[in-house]
ZAMARGU-4260 file (C-alpha; in steps of 0.2 Angstrom, whole numbers, plus 5000, padded with zeros to 4 digits):
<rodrens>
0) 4273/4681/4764 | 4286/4668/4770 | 4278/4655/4784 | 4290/4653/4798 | 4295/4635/4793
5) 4301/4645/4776 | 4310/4656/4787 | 4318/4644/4797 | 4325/4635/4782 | 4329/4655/4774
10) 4339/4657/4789 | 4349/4643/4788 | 4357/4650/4770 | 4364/4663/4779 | 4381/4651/4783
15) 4384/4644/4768 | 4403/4636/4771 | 4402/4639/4788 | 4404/4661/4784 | 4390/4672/4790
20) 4385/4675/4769 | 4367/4685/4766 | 4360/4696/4755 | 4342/4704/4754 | 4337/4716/4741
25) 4321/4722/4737 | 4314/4733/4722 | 4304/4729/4705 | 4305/4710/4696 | 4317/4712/4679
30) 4316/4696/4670 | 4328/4692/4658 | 4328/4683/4641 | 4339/4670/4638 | 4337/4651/4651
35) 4330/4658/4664 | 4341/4659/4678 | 4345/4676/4676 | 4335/4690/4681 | 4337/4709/4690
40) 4331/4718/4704 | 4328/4736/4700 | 4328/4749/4712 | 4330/4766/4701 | 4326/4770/4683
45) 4343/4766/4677 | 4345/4752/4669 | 4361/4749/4671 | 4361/4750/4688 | 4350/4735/4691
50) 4353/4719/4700 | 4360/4706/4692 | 4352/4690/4704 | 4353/4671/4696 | 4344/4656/4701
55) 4351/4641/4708 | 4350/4624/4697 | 4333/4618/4695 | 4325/4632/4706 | 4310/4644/4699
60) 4303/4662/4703 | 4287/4657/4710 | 4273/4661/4697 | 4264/4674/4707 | 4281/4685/4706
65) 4280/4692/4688 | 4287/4705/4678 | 4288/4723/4686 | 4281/4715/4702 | 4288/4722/4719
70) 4300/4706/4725 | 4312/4706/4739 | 4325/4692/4734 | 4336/4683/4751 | 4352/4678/4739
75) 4372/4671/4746 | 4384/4680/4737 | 4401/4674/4731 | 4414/4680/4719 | 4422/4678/4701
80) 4433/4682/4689 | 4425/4688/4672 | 4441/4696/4662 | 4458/4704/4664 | 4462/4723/4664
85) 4471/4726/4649 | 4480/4739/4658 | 4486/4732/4675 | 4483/4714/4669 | 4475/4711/4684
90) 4459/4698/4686 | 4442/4709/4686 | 4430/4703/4699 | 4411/4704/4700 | 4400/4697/4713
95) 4387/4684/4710 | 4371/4686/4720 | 4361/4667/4720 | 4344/4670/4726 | 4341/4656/4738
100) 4324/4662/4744 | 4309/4675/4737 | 4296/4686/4750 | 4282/4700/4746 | 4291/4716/4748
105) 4283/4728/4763 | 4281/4747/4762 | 4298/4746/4774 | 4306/4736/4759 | 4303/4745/4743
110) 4313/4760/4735 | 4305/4776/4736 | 4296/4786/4722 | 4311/4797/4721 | 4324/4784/4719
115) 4315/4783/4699 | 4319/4803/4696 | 4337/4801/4693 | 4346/4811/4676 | 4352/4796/4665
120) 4369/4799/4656 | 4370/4801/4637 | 4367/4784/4629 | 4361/4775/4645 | 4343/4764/4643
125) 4331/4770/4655 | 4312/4764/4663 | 4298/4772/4664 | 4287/4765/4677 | 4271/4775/4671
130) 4272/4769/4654 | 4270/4752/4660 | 4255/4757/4670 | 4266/4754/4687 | 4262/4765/4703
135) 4277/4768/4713 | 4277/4770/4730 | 4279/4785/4739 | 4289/4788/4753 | 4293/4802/4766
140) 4310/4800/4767 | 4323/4806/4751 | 4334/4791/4754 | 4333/4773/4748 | 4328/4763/4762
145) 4340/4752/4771 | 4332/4736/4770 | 4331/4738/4752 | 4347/4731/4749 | 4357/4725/4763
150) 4372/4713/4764 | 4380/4703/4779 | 4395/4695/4775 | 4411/4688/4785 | 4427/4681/4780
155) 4446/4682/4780 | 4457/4695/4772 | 4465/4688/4756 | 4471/4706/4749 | 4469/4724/4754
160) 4473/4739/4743 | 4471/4758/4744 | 4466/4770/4731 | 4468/4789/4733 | 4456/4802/4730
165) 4456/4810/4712 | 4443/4826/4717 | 4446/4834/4698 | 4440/4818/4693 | 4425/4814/4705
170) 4434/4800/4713 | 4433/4797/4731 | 4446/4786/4743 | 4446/4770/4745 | 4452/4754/4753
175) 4449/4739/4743 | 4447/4721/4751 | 4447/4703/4744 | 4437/4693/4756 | 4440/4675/4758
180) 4427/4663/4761 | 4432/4647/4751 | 4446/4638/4746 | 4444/4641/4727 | 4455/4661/4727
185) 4444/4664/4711 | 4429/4667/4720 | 4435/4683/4734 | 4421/4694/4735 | 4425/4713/4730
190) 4422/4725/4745 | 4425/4743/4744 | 4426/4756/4758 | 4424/4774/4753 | 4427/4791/4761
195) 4438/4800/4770 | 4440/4786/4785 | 4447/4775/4768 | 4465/4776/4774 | 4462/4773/4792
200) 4452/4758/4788 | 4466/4754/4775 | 4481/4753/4790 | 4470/4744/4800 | 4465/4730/4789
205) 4478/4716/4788 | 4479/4700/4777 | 4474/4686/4788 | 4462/4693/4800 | 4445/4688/4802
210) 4432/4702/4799 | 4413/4706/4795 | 4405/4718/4782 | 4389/4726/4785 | 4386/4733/4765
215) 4376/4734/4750 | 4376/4727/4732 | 4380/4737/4719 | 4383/4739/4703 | 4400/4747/4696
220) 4396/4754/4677 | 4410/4760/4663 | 4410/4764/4646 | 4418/4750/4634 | 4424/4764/4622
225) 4413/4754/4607 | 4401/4765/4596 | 4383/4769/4603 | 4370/4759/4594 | 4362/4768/4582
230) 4347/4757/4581 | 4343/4761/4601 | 4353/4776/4606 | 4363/4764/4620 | 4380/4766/4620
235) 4388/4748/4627 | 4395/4747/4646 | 4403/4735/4656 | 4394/4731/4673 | 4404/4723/4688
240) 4395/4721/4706 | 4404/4724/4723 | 4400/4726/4741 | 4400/4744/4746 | 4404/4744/4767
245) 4390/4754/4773 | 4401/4753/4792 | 4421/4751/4795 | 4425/4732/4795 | 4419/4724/4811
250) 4426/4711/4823 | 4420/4695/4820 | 4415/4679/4835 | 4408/4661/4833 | 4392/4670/4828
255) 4397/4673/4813 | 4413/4662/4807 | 4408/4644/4812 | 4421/4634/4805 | 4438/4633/4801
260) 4440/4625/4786 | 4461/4618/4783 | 4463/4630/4770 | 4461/4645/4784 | 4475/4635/4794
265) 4487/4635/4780 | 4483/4653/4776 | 4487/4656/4793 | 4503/4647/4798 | 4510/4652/4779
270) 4507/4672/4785 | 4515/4667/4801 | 4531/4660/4794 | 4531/4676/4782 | 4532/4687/4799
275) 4544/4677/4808 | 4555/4677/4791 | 4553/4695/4790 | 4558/4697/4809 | 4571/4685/4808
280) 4581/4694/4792 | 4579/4712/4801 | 4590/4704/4817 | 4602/4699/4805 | 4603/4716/4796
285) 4602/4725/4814 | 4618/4713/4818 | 4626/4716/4804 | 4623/4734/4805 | 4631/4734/4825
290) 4645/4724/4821 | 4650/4735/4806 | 4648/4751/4817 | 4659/4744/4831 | 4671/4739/4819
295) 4672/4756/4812 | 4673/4763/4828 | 4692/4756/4833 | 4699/4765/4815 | 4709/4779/4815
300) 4699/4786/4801 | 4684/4783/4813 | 4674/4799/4819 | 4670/4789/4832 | 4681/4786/4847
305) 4672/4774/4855 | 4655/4766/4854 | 4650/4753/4863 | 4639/4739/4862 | 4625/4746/4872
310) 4627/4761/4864 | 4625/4753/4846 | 4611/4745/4850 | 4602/4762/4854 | 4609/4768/4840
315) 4599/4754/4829 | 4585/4757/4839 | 4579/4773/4832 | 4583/4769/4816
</rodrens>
């Protein structure tokens, strides 16, 4: 276990830049060939749906954390971009979890036996924790525990988009948000917010605001269209993480946005002078509009007799 100096100091990555930013995910130890910084949590049996964690420069797993050992990882998350659509063109973005801190999982931590029972898909790699002698742990409840992978995050709205509900498809509504914590644009974290709420939350979001998200990590898995491997019966995928909004967006205080960097003021002030742009060229429209009603009014080919100004103007109010 942590002592409380390691928890003191574990706390204090939870602001990096200033933004309340912290992750803890907890499941079995996935190590990953290649230099070492990369390695997985798992919390099912699929494979694919695995955490993707990486280490920070020069930091290790501590020894007595091996392979297929229960872990519970506290990480800061940011984002990036790791492609382009080749439909909408648009940047794809993951989310890179970088573990800042490692604790023995608890009994309130771990996935549940049941979490390993899922069907896999066609193609789709798979453990099997028996096979590797690993006992899992059997809960009460059917459902994967909360502390098992929880995420805290706050920021500012850079981008928000809705995406309609599909049910012939399986595909459930949604409002998209790109939150801001950094100057660098490349790195807005991917937050999604499913269910039938999506569009409320959707008119109520607005670029610009501060908010906080209360989520989970996970792991967004298509198929690349390439051949399945007919060596290993695994059919290639593309993997992008994102946060899942477990609540609506929250208000945020001090406690959880400490600073405010410049690039938050210029964000600001440029959404301001957008509004007041906006305000400004639908009073010149409404003028224009008024002036060319009363003009119209005093022609003969007018089905208007008279209209005056006050009337006009009540006219263009319900418009």
């Amino acid at each position: 276990m942590l002592s409380q100096e390691r928890r003191r100091i574990a706390a204090l990555y939870q602001y990096p830049d200033g933004f309340l930013n912290v992750g803890w995910f907890a499941g079995y130890l996935r190590r990953k060939a290649g230099d070492g910084r990369h390695f997985q949590i798992q919390q099912t049996n699929l494979d694919n749906h695995n955490l993707d964690l990486v280490l920070r420069k020069n930091d290790e797993i501590p020894p007595q954390f091996h392979d297929l050992k229960p872990l519970r990882a506290i990480c800061n998350l940011t984002g990036k971009i790791i492609g382009e659509d080749p439909v909408t063109k648009e940047p794809i973005r993951t989310v890179v979890a970088t573990a800042v801190g490692f604790d023995v999982a608890t009994v309130l931590d771990m996935p549940i036996d049941s979490a390993f029972d899922k069907i896999p898909v066609a193609g789709a790699p798979t453990t099997n924790f028996e096979d590797h002698g690993v006992k899992l742990f059997s809960g009460r409840d059917d459902k994967l525990s909360d502390s098992s992978n929880m995420v805290r995050l706050a920021g500012i709205i850079a981008a928000t988009r809705f995406r309609a509900p599909n049910p012939e498809k399986g595909v459930r509504a949604r409002c998209e948000i790109l939150l801001r914590q950094k100057e660098d644009e490349s790195q807005l974290i991917p937050v999604r917010y499913y269910g039938r709420l999506a569009s409320a939350v959707y008119e109520r979001v607005m670029r610009g605001a501060a908010c906080e998200i209360v989520g989970r990590l996970l792991a967004d898995v298509k198929r690349t269209g390439e051949p399945i491997d007919p060596e290993t019966g695994i059919e290639p995928v593309r993997k992008i993480h994102f946060i899942e909004c477990t609540t609506a967006p929250g208000v945020t205080t001090k406690n959880e946005i400490k600073v405010t960097p410049e690039w938050m003021v210029k964000m600001r002030q440029e959404l301001q002078d957008s509004q007041r742009q906006r305000a400004e060229a639908r009073a010149r429209r409404i003028e224009q509009q008024k002036a060319a009603l009363l003009a119209g009014s005093g022609s003969k080919q007018s089905p208007v007799a008279e209209v005056s100004e006050a009337e006009a103007q009540a006219l263009f109010d319900t418009l």
